[in-house]
C-alpha positions, -999 to +999 in steps of 0.1 A: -067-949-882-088-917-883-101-927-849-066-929-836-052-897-852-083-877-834-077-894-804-039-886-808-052-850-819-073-848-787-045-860-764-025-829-777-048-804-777-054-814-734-020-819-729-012-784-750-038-770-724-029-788-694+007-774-707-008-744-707-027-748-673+007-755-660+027-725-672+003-704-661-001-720-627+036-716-625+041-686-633+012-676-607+031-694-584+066-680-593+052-647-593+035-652-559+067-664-549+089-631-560+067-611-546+070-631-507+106-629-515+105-592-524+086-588-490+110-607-471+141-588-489+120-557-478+118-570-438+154-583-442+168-549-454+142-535-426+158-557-396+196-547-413+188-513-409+176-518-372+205-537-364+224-511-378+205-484-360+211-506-327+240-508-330+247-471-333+229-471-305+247-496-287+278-478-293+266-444-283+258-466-252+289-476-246+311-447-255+287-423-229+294-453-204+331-446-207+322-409-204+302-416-176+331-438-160+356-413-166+333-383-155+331-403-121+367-409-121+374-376-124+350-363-100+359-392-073+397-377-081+385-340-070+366-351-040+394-374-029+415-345-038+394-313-018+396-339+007+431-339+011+435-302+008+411-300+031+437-325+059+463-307+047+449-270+052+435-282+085+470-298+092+486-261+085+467-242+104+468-260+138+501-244+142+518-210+136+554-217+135+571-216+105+590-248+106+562-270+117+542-257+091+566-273+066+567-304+089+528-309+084+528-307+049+558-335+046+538-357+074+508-355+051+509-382+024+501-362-010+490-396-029+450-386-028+460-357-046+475-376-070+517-370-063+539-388-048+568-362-053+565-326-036+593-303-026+591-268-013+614-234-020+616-201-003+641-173-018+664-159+012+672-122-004+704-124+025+717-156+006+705-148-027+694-186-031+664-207-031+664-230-001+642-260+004+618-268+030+595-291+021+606-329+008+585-356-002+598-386-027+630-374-027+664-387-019+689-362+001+716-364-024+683-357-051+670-326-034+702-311-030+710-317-066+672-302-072+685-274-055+712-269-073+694-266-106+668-248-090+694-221-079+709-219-112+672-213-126+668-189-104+652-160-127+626-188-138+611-188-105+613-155-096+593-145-126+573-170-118+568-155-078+565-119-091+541-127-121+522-150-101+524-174-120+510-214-117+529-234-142+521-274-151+532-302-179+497-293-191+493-245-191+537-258-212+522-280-239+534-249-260+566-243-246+582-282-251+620-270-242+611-257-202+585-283-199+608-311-206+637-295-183+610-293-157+605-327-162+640-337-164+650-317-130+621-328-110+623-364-122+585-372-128+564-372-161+537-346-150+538-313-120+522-285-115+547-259-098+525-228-078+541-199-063+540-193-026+527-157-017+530-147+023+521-106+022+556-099+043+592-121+044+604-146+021+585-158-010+589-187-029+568-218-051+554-253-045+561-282-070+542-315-069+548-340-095+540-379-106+562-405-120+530-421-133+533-422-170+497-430-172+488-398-147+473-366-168+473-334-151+443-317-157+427-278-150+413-292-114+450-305-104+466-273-113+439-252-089+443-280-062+474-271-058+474-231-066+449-232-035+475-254-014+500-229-021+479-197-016+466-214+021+505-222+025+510-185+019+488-173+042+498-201+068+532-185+066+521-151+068+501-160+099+534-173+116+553-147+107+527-120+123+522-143+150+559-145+154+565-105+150+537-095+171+555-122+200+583-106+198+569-075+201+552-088+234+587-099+246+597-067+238+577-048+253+573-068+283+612-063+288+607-023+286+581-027+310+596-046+335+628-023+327+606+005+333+588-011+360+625-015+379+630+022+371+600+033+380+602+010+414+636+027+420+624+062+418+597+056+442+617+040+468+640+069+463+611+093+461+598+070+491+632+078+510+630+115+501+593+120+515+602+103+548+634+127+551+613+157+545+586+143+571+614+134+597+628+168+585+590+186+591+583+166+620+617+171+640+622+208+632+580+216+642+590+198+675+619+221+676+599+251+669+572+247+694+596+253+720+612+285+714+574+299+700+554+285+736+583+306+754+581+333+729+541+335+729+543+326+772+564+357+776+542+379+755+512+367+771+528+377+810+543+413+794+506+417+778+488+411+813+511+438+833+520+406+857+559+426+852+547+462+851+528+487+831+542+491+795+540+521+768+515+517+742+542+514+717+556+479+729+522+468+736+511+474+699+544+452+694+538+427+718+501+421+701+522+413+673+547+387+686+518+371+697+495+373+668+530+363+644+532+337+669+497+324+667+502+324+628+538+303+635+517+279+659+490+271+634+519+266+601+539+244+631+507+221+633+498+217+603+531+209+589+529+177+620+495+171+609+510+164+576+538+151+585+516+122+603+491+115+577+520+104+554+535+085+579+505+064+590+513+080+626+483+100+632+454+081+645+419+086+628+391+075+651+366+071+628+326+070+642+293+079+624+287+115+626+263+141+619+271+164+589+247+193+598+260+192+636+296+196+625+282+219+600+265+243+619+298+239+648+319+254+623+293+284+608+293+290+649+330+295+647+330+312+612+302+332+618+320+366+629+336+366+590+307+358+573+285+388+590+315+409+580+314+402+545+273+396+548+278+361+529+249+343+523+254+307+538+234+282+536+235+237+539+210+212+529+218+173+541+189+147+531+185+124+559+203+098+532+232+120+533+235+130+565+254+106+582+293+095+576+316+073+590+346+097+595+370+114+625+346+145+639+380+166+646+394+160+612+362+163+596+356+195+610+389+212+602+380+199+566+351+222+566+372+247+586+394+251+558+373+248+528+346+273+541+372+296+551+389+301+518+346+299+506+350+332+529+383+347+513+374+346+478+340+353+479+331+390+474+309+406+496+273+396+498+284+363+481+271+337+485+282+301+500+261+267+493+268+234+509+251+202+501+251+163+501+240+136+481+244+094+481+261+076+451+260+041+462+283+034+493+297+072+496+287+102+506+291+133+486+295+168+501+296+202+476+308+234+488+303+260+465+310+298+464+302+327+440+340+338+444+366+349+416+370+313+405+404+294+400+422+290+365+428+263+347+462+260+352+462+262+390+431+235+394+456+206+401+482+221+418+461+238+445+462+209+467+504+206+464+524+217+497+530+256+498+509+263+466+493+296+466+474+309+435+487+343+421+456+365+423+451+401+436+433+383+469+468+362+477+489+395+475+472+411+501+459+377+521+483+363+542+486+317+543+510+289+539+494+271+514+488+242+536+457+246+542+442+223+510+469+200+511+460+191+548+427+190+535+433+165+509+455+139+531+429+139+557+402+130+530+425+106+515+431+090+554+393+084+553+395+062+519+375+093+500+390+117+472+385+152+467+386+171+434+376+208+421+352+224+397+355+260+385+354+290+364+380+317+362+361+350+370+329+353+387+319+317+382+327+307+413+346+274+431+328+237+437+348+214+461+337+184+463+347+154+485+332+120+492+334+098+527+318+065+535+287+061+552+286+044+588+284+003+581 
């Protein structure tokens, strides 16, 4: 018995320490095991707070996608839409009348803008109304009714023209009551209405608009469209010029061509005129040439005695007649001379000739005055300017003339200076003088029929004035021009005259 309760004493005391053993082992175990499950509530709460944190991220993925989108959108909206400006602005300017500038815009589709309705007004100040032009979307019973509505509106719009305005369903968010008439007149859910602004004529505003309920008009819509309407503006104005200044043509081509007629009119008549004063010149010269040959034929057989001596008296008379008569003679040929340069009746038979031979022909001639007055004359021709292509007689009684009046108005021991020089096909001959000089006002008129400059030499100098005018129309004959340089007082006289050289 005392065996068994040991043993039974024993068996307790292992099991209370395999009991023991146990516990403890478990609660190693269960410890061990809180503490994997503390780590894996840490890693769970870890990976829940990366999931979270992706999908923030995820999100913020997304929602900048949808930016991203809609930032494309947009911009694929305002390069479809400078596109479209830029058709329709090229599509306005190809022309510059008014109408068919209107006609492009309503044969350009306005979609890629983003509009399918469009209409255009200009204010006629005669009328005192808006009228329409442009019409796109629109039924004709519609637009007139727009009109109507438009007109009774009126001092809406022109505010709008004179302020400058550009008004949209977006700029009247704070002003509900217009926005929604706008809406309600126009028939569409958005529009952006822009004033048109040509510098001169009528003025007036462009309205665009969308039934699309989905269709938001944005800041890029509204200047789309302001720059439409400004380049409609200046299209307008462009026409308008255009159309002024054509007018202006037509106009003044008609005064021309009226003028032109005049004018064409007063030279026939002026035509007519010179050829009655040249048949007039030319018939009564004929007639005079008669009467002074008998006159000066008569004096010439009483001068010689041929009829008898006479008394000194009549002979002093008799030089007279027949000086008077020489004078007459001369003033009867030139006037012919004259007379048949204008017509085209005297013949010029032109040849190369030798300036300082015709030169030194006429200083023979000239020569007794210019002792008399001990002038100084003297003439230089370069070999290059020596030769002319020209009619020796007429030539030389152009020298005649010039030098001779180089004589008259030069004071004594003067001098007299001729010269030549080439300028490309021509040659040009100076004839100066160290006389009294010619005014101003006398310069152009010196070469007019019967002209005679009033200075103290004219008074007491006999002439016709003829003598430059014949001088001028035979130059002329020869395809040159003459003209005149000088200074009233002593600066002397420079007439110069060109003629073409020999081929």
């Amino acid at each position: 018995m005392l065996v068994t309760h040991e043993l039974i004493y024993q068996l307790l005391n292992i099991i209370g320490m395999i009991s023991i053993i146990t516990m403890v082992s478990l609660t190693l175990v269960i410890t061990s095991k809180r503490e994997g499950l503390d780590k894996i509530k840490t890693e769970v709460d870890k990976l829940k707070k990366s999931l979270e944190e992706m999908d923030e991220q995820a999100k913020l993925i997304v929602r900048t996608d949808m930016e991203l989108n809609k930032t494309q959108e947009e911009l694929d909206k305002k390069v479809t839409g400078l596109y479209a400006l830029q058709r329709l602005s090229r599509a306005i300017s190809t022309t510059l009348e008014e109408n068919q500038i209107f006609k492009m815009i309503e044969a350009t589709a306005l979609e890629d803008l983003g509009f399918e309705k469009a209409c255009s007004f200009l204010w006629h100040n005669k009328e005192k109304k808006f009228v329409y032009h442009i019409n796109i979307g629109y039924l004709k019973d519609e637009i007139e009714t727009i009109q109507s509505l438009v007109d009774s509106e009126r001092d809406t719009y022109l505010d709008l023209i004179k302020n400058e305005n550009t008004l949209s369903s977006l700029s009247l968010k704070g002003n509900p009551v217009l926005k929604d008439k706008m809406m309600e007149i126009y028939q569409v859910n958005s529009f952006v209405i822009s004033p048109i602004l040509p510098k001169e004529g009528e003025k007036g505003f462009l309205f665009v608009g969308t039934e699309n309920v989905d269709a938001s008009i944005d800041e890029g819509d509204e200047e789309l469209i302001t720059i439409l309407a400004n380049q409609l503006g200046q299209a307008l104005e462009n026409a308008r010029l255009f159309e002024k200044t054509w007018h202006a043509h037509q106009e003044l081509e008609q005064k021309v061509e009226e003028r032109t007629r005049e004018l064409t009119l007063a030279l026939d008549e002026i035509q007519k005129i010179s050829k009655r004063k040249s048949d007039f010149i030319s018939a009564v010269s004929h007639e005079l040439r008669t009467p002074l040959t008998s006159i000066k034929g008569y004096a010439s057989i009483l001068l010689a005695g041929k009829l008898g001596d006479i008394p000194l008296e009549v002979r002093e008379r008799l030089d007279r007649i027949n000086r008077h008569s020489d004078e007459l003679v001369h003033l009867v040929n030139d006037l012919l001379d004259i007379s048949r340069i204008e017509s085209g009746k005297l013949t010029m038979k032109q040849e190369a000739q030798d300036l300082r031979h015709i030169v030194e022909r006429v200083f023979d001639l000239l020569s007794g005055q210019l002792k008399e007055k001990q002038l100084n004359f003297s003439f230089t021709f370069p070999d290059d300017a020596n030769s002319v292509f020209a009619d020796r007689s007429q030539i030389e009684r152009v020298f005649i003339n010039l030098i001779g009046n180089a004589i008259k108005f030069t004071p004594v021991q003067g001098k007299i200076i001729i010269r030549s020089q080439r300028i490309d096909q021509e040659i040009q001959v100076d004839i100066a003088d160290t006389g009294c000089g010619i005014a101003e006002k006398d310069r152009e008129a010196i070469f007019e029929e019967f002209y005679r400059v009033d200075n103290a030499i004219n008074e007491t100098t006999k002439g016709t004035g003829l003598g430059l005018t014949l001088v001028k129309r035979i130059i002329e004959a020869h395809n040159g021009k003459i003209w005149i340089r000088s200074k009233e007082g002593s600066g002397g006289s420079t007439f110069s005259f060109t003629l073409p050289q020999p081929a």
